[in-house]
C-alpha positions in Angstrom: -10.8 -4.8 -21.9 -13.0 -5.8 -19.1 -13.9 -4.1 -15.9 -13.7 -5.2 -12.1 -16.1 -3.1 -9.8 -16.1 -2.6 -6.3 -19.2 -0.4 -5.3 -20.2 1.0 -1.7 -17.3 0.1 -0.3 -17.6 1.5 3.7 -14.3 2.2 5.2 -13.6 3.8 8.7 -10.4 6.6 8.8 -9.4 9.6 10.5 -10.5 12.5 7.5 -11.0 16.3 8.1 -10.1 20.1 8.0 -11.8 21.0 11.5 -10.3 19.8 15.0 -12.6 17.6 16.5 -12.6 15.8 13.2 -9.4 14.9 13.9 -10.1 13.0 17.1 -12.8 10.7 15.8 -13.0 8.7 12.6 -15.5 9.0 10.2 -17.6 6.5 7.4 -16.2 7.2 3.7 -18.3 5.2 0.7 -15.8 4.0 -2.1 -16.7 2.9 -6.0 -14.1 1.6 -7.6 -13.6 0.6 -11.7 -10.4 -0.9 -12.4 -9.7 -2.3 -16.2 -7.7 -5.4 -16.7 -8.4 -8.0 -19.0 -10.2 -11.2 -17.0 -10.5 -14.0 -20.1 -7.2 -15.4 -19.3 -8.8 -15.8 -15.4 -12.0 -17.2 -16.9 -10.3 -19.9 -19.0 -8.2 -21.4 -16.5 -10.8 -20.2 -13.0 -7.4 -19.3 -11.7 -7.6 -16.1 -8.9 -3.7 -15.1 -9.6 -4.7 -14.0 -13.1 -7.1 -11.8 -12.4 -7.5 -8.4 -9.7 -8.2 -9.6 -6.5 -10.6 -7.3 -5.6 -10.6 -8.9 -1.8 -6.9 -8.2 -1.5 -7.9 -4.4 -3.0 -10.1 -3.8 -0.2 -7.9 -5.1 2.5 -5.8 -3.1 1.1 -8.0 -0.5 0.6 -8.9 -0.5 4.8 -5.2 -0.8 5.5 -4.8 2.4 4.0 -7.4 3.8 5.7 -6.0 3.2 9.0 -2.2 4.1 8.1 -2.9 7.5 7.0 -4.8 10.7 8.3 -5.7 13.4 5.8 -7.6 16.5 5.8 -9.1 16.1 2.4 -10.8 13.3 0.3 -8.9 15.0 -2.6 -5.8 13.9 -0.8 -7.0 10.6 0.1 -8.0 9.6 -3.2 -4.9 10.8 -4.9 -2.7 8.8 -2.8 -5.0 5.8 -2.5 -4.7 5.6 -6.2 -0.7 5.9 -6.2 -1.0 3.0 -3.2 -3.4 0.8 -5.3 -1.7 1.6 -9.2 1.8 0.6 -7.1 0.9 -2.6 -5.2 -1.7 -4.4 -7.7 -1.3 -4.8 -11.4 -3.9 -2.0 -12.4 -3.1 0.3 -15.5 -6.6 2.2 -15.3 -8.5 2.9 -12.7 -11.7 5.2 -11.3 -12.4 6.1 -7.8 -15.3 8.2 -6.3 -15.0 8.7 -2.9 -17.7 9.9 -1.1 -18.0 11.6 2.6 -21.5 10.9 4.2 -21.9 12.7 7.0 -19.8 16.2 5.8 -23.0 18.1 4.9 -26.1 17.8 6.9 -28.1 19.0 3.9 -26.4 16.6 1.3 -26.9 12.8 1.3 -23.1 12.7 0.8 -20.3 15.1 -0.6 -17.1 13.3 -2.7 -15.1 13.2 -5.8 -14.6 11.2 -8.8 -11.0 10.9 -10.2 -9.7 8.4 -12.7 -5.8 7.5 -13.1 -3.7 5.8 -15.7 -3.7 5.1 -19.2 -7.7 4.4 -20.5 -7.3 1.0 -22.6 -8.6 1.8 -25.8 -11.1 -0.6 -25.6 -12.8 1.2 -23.1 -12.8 4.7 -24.5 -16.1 4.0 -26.8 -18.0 3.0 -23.8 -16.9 5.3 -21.1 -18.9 8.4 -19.6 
């Protein structure tokens, strides 16, 4: 099983527990791993058999702008549900990360993975 990344993905939304982040939006940094098996894209250089990850992170953005949450925990949950639901994707890791939440900190974020691991992938995963 192979793996399509999308890494450093910047997206814009409205994301916060305190009020006045509620009336601005705020930069959120995405990596993404989703497994799906590309040889049957390589063989025939055919786009429709294989994750578009541009159409992921349009849809990604979309997201984004539809919902407001207080936490990235929520965010990614239901960004996963979203992205598992719309795009063939039976496995997937996100990290999300929140650049600006701790002045201290580089960035703050979480890592969650969703769906069934293909077993091809279980020998070579962290």
């Amino acid at each position: 099983m192979d793996r399509i990344l999308i890494e450093g993905l910047a997206i814009e939304t409205v994301i916060g527990v305190y009020d006045w982040e509620r009336t601005i939006t705020q930069s959120l940094r995405l990596d993404l791993t989703l497994a799906t098996d590309i040889r049957p894209a390589a063989a025939t250089d055919d786009l429709h058999l294989t994750l578009d990850y541009a159409a992921i992170c349009q849809r990604i953005q979309q997201f984004a702008d539809e919902h407001q949450f207080a936490l990235i925990e929520t965010f990614a949950e239901r960004l996963c549900e979203c992205l598992r639901h719309e795009f063939p994707i039976s496995w997937l890791r996100l990290a999300v990360r929140k650049p600006a939440a701790v002045p201290a900190a580089q960035s703050v974020g979480l890592e969650i993975t969703r769906g069934e691991l293909p077993a091809t992938l279980e020998s070579d995963t962290p």
